[in-house]
Every structure is written in structure tokens, then in C-alpha cells.
N, C-alpha and C positions, 0 to 999 in steps of 0.2 A: 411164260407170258411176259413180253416187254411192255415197260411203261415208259410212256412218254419218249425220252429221248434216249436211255437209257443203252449204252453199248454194252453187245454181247460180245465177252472175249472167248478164244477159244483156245486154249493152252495146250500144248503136249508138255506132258508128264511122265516121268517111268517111277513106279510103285513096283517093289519085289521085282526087279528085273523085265516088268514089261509094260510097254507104252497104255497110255492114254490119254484120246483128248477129251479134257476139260470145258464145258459152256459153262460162263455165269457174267454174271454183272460184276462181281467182284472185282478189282484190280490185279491185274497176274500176279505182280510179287506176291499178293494175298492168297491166293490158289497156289502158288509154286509153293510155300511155307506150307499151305494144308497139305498138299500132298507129300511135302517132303517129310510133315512130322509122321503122317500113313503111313511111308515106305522104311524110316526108320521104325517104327512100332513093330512091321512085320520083318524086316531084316533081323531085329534081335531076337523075334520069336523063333525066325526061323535058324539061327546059330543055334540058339538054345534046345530047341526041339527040331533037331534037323529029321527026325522021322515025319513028321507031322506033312499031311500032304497041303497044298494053297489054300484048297479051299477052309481048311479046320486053321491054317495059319490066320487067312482073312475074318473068319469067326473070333479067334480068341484077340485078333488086334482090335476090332470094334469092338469088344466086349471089355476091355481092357482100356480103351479111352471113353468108353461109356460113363464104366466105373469112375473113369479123372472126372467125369463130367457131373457126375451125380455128385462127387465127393465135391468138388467146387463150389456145385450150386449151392448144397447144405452152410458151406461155413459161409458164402455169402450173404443168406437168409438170416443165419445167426449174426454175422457182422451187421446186417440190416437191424436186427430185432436189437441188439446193442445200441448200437449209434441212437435209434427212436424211443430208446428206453433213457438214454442220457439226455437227449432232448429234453426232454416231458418232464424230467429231474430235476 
């Protein structure tokens, strides 16, 4: 859904050795960067686990910046709950 004035870019990307193109609103550099941190996530899975086939490679790389993602949000919450607790102090 586009709002307002809002440009769709459309980016090709290679993730694991194979293309795609990208839509968002985002700025490319900003989608080049996401997809480059993807295709590094599964590059090193798949040196690591060179048996592993794409699809179980692409599972364990989402699951694995999930984890970054979950683990970020927590200390953020708690940096939050800190900061609001020195406040009130």
C-alpha cells in the first residue's frame, strides 16, 4: 500500500548466490544493507554447515537474527526501565 507520495524502489539483490528484487519505500542503501547483512548471515551458515540444504540454511539465518532481535529488544526495555527509574530518582 503506497501513501501519499511515497516512492517504491525496486532493488536487485543477491542473497546466497541468488538474485532478488526488492520493493519498499525504504532508501536502497537501506535494503542493500538488509539484504547484505541476510546474505552474510547465510554465507557463514552455509561454510559452517556446508551439508545443510537453502532451505534449512534460510530457516536457521532467520532464526538466528530473530534471536539478535529479541535479545536487543530485552536490553532495550531494560535500558528503558533504567533510564525511567533514574528519572523518578
Amino acid at each position: 500500500m503506497q501513501k501519499g507520495s511515497e516512492q517504491i524502489n525496486r532493488i536487485k539483490v543477491e542473497i546466497n548466490g541468488e538474485d532478488y528484487y526488492i520493493k519498499g519505500t525504504a532508501p536502497e542503501e537501506y535494503i542493500k544493507q538488509v539484504a547484505s547483512y541476510v546474505d552474510k548471515k547465510m554465507k557463514n551458515l552455509s561454510q559452517s554447515h556446508p551439508n545443510l540444504s537453502r532451505n534449512r540454511v534460510a530457516v536457521l539465518a532467520a532464526l538466528n537474527i530473530t534471536d539478535e532481535l529479541f535479545k536487543l529488544k530485552k536490553e532495550y526495555e531494560e535500558f528503558l526501565s533504567m533510564v525511567d527509574g533514574e528519572s523518578r530518582g
